[in-house]
C-alpha positions, 0 to 999 in steps of 0.5 A: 256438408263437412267432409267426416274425417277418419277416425284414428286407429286406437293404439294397440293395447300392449299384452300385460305379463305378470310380474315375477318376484323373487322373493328371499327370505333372509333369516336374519332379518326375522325378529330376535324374539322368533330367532330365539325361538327357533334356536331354541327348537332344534335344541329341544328333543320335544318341539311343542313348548316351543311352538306355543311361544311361536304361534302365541307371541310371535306369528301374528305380529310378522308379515304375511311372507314371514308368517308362511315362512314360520309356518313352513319351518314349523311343519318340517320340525313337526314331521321331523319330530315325528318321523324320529319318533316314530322310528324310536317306537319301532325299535323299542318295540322291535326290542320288547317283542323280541326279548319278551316273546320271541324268546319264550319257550313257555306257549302261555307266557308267550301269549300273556307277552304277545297280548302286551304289545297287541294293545297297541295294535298297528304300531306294532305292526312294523316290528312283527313285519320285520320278525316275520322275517327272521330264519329263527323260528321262535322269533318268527313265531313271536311276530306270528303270535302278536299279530294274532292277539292283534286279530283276535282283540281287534285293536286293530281294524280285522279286515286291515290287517288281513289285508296285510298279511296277504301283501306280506305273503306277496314278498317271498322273505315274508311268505313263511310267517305271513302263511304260520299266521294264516294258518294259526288264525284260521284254526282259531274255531273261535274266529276264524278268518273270513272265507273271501280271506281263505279263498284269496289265500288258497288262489295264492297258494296255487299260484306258487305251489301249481293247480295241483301242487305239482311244485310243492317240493320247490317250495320247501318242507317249512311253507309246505308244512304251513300250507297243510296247517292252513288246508288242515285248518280251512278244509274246504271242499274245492281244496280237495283236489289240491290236497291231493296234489300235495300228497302226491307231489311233495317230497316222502321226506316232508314227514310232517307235511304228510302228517298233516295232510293225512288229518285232511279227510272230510271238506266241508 
């Protein structure tokens, strides 16, 4: 019997690492027909001729690197374009709503220009947030009327919009329009805001003016006065008490706030 002779150990297999690759794409090296093209983009103020030359001659005759490459600058000029152009929209219509409607003093041409930019629903939402904020109360009116016209004529979704304007009552600089809108909207008897919308409405509001309003004169005659048009507008039964509140605590000096609040005498 041969002695069996042991059986050498097998080599230890050696752990693989992927390889690492850096790799530089060199803008010269792409074809001068691409060169071209790009050069010719950046010089464009509408990038899309240019791209159909891109996408239609040239991308697929490169490598695959190059080809990510193309398509990478291509989808930052896009944004790019966009973003410019959004921005443009914005101002144009900053300029229309401030020189065609918030310098109406005349309530039905005010609405017939308000209705224009309505048409074009959330892009114009922008200009209006920014209006919303002014100190002139024309301008703000303006902003107030054209995000109304939006609800209203639904160019834009109803419930987004609303949900909007609450945010913007969040930011103390929006606040005053934000709540001159809600108060305009709810008196519309034709459609009112829904009374989830109301009720968040009525909770922020005693969250800055207190349970009971015991803080309304902090909050100054102007938002108090958009308060009351609100209440005036809602008059629900369970803001009873905070109407009362608000009789009692704002200063005898918001005369128009007393006024208001002097029409409050049923709830629903």
């Amino acid at each position: 019997m041969t002695e069996q002779t042991k059986a050498e150990p097998e080599p230890p297999v050696p752990a693989v690492t992927p390889e690492k690759y850096n790799v530089n794409v060199s803008i010269k090296s792409l074809p001068g027909p691409l060169l071209t093209a790009l050069e010719d983009l950046k010089k464009r103020p509408e990038p899309m001729s240019a791209w159909k030359t891109i996408f239609k001659d040239i991308l697929p005759v490169l490598t695959p690197i190059a080809a990510l490459f193309v398509s990478w600058v291509a989808f930052y000029y896009a944004n790019e374009f966009n973003a410019r152009k959004s921005a443009s929209e914005s101002s144009e219509t900053l300029g229309k709503l401030i020189s065609e409607v918030g310098q109406k003093t005349d309530d039905r041409t005010k609405t017939i220009e308000a209705m224009k930019l309505a048409a074009y629903g959330d892009q114009v939402l922008p200009a209006v947030k920014i209006v919303l904020g002014a100190d002139d109360p024309d301008l703000r009116d303006g902003g107030v009327q054209v995000a109304k016209q939006i609800y209203l004529a639904e160019t834009m979704d109803r419930g987004k919009l609303t949900d909007e304007m609450q945010k913007y009552y969040d930011n103390p600089f929006l606040r005053l329009g934000a709540l001159e809108w809600f108060a305009d909207v709810e008196s519309e008897s034709r459609l009112p805001l829904s009374d989830k919308a109301s009720r968040v409405l009525f909770c922020k509001l005693k969250k800055n003016f207190g349970t009971n309003a015991e803080r309304c004169t902090e909050q100054g005659e102007d938002l108090s006065l958009a308060a009351a048009q609100f209440l005036s507008a809602w008059a629900a039964r369970d803001s009873n008490d905070f109407v009362k509140g608000m009789k009692e605590h704002c200063s005898r000096s918001f005369v128009g706030v007393h006024k208001e609040l002097d029409k409050i005498t049923d709830f629903k």
